[in-house]
DRENDO-1510 file (C-alpha; in Angstrom, 1 decimal, always signed):
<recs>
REC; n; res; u; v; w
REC; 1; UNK; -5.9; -7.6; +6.6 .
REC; 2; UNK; -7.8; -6.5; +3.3 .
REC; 3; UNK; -7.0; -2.5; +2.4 .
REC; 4; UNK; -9.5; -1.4; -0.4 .
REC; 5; UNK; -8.0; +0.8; -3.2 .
REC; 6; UNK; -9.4; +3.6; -1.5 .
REC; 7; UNK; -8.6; +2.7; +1.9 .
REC; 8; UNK; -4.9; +2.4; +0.9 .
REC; 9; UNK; -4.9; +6.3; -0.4 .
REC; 10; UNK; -5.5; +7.2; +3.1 .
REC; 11; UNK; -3.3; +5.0; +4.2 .
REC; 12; UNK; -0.4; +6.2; +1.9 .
REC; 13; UNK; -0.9; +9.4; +3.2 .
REC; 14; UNK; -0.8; +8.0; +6.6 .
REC; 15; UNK; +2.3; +6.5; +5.8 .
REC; 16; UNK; +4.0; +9.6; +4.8 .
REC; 17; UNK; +2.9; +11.7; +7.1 .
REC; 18; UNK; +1.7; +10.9; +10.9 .
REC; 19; UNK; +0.0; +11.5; +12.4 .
REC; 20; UNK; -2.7; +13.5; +11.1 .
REC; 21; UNK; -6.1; +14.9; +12.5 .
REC; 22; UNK; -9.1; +13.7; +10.4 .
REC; 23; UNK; -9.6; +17.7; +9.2 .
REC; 24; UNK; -5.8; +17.4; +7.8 .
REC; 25; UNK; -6.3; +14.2; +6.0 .
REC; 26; UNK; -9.7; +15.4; +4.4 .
REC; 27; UNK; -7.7; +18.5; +3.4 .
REC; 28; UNK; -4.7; +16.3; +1.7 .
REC; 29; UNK; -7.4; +14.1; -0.1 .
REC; 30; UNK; -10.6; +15.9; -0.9 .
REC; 31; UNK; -9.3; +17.8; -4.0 .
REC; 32; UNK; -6.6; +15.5; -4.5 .
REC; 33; UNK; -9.1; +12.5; -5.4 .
REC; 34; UNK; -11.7; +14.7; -5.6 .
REC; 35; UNK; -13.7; +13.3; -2.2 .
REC; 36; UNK; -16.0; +14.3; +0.2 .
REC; 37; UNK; -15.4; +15.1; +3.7 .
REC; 38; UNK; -18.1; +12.4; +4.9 .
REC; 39; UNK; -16.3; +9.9; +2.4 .
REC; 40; UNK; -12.4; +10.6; +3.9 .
REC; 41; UNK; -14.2; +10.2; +7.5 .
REC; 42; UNK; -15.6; +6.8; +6.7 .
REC; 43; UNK; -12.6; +5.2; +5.2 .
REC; 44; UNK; -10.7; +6.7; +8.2 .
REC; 45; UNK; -13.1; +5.0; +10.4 .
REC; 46; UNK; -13.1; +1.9; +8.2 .
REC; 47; UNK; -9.5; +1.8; +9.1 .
REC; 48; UNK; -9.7; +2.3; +12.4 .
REC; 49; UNK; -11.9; -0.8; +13.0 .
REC; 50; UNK; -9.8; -2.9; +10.9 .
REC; 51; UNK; -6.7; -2.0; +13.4 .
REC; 52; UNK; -4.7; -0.4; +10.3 .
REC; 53; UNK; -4.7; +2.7; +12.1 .
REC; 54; UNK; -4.8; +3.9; +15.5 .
REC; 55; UNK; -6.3; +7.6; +17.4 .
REC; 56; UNK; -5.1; +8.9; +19.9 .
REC; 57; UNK; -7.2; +12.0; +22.1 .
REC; 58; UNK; -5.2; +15.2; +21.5 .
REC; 59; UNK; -7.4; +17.6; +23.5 .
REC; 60; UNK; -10.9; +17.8; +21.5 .
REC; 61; UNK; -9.8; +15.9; +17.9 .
REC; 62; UNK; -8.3; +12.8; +17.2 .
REC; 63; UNK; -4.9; +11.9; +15.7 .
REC; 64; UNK; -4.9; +9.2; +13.6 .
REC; 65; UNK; -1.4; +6.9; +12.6 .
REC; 66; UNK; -1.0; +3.8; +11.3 .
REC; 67; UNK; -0.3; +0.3; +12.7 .
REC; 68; UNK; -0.3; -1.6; +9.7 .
REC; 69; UNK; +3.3; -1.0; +8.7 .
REC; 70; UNK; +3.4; -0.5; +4.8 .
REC; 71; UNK; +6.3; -3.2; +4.2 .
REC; 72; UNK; +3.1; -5.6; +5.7 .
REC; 73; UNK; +0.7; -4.5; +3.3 .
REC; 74; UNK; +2.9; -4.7; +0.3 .
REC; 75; UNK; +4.3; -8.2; +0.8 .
REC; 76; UNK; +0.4; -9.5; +1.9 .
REC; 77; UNK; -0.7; -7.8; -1.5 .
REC; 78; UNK; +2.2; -9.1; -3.5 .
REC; 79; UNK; +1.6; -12.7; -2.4 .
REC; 80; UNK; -2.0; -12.2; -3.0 .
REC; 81; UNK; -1.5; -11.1; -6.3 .
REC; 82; UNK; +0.9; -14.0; -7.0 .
REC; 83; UNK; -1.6; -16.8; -5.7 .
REC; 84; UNK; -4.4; -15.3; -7.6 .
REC; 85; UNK; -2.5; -14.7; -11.0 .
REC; 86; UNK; +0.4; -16.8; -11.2 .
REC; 87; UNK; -0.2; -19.9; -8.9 .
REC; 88; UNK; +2.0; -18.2; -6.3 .
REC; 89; UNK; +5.0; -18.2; -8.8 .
REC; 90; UNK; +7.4; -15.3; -9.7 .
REC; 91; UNK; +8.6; -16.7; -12.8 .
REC; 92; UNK; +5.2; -16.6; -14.5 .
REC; 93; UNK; +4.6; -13.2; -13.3 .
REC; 94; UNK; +8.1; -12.2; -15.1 .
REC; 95; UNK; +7.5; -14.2; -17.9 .
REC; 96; UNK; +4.2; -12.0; -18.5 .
REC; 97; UNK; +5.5; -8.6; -18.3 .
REC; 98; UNK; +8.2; -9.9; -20.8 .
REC; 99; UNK; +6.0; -11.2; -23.2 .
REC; 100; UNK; +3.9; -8.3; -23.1 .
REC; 101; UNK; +6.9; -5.7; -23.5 .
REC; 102; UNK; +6.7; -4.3; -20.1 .
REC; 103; UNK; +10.9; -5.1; -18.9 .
REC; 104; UNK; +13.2; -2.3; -19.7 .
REC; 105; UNK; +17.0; -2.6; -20.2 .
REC; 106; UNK; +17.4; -1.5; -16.3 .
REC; 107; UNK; +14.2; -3.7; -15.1 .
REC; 108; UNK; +16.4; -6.7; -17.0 .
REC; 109; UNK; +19.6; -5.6; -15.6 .
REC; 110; UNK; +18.3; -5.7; -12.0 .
REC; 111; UNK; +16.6; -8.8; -12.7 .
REC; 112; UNK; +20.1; -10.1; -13.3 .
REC; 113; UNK; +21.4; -8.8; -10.5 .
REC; 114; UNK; +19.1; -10.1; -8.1 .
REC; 115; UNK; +19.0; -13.3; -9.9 .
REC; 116; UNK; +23.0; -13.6; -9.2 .
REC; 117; UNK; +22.2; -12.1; -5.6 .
REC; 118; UNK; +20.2; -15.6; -5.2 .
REC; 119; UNK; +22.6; -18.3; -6.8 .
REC; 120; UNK; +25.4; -16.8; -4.3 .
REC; 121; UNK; +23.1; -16.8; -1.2 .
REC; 122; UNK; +22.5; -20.6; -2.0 .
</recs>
């Protein structure tokens, strides 16, 4: 399932907190990102037809949670990230933010970590 950037806003929200009427997420978002009302509805109903999120009747307004669980979303935008940048490799993608200065000495030290993590597992 493909979230636009904007789409995943709402749906962070979503994530924290659920679930919301569509008057409570346009209040969250509208001077937060600096939106419309009729913009927050459409991305709301966007969602809704994608099956990220889900309403429910509660007497006359709709609550509105989500199904897509965000662990889904990360790891399908991870991998997609991966296949499109790095030939679905994780040692490029580390190799880049190295070269380009981006690893601190914690970033390195979990690297390590993790890395040791691995070898024992196998």
């Amino acid at each position: 399932m493909r979230i636009s950037d904007a789409e995943s806003v709402v749906m962070e929200l979503l994530w924290q907190r659920s679930p919301l009427a569509a008057d409570e997420v346009v209040m969250a978002l509208a001077k937060a990102q600096d939106w419309q009302e009729a913009t927050i509805k459409t991305l709301l109903n966007r969602l809704l037809n994608k099956g990220a999120v889900r309403a429910h009747k509660d007497g006359r307004r709709y609550l509105y949670a989500p199904v897509l669980k965000r662990a889904q979303w990360v790891q399908g935008e991870s991998e997609g990230l991966l296949d499109r940048l790095f030939g679905g490799r994780v040692a490029p993608l580390v190799a880049h933010f190295s070269e380009h200065r981006k690893l601190s000495k914690k970033d390195i030290a979990e690297l390590r970590k993790l890395i040791a993590e691995i070898d024992d597992e196998h």
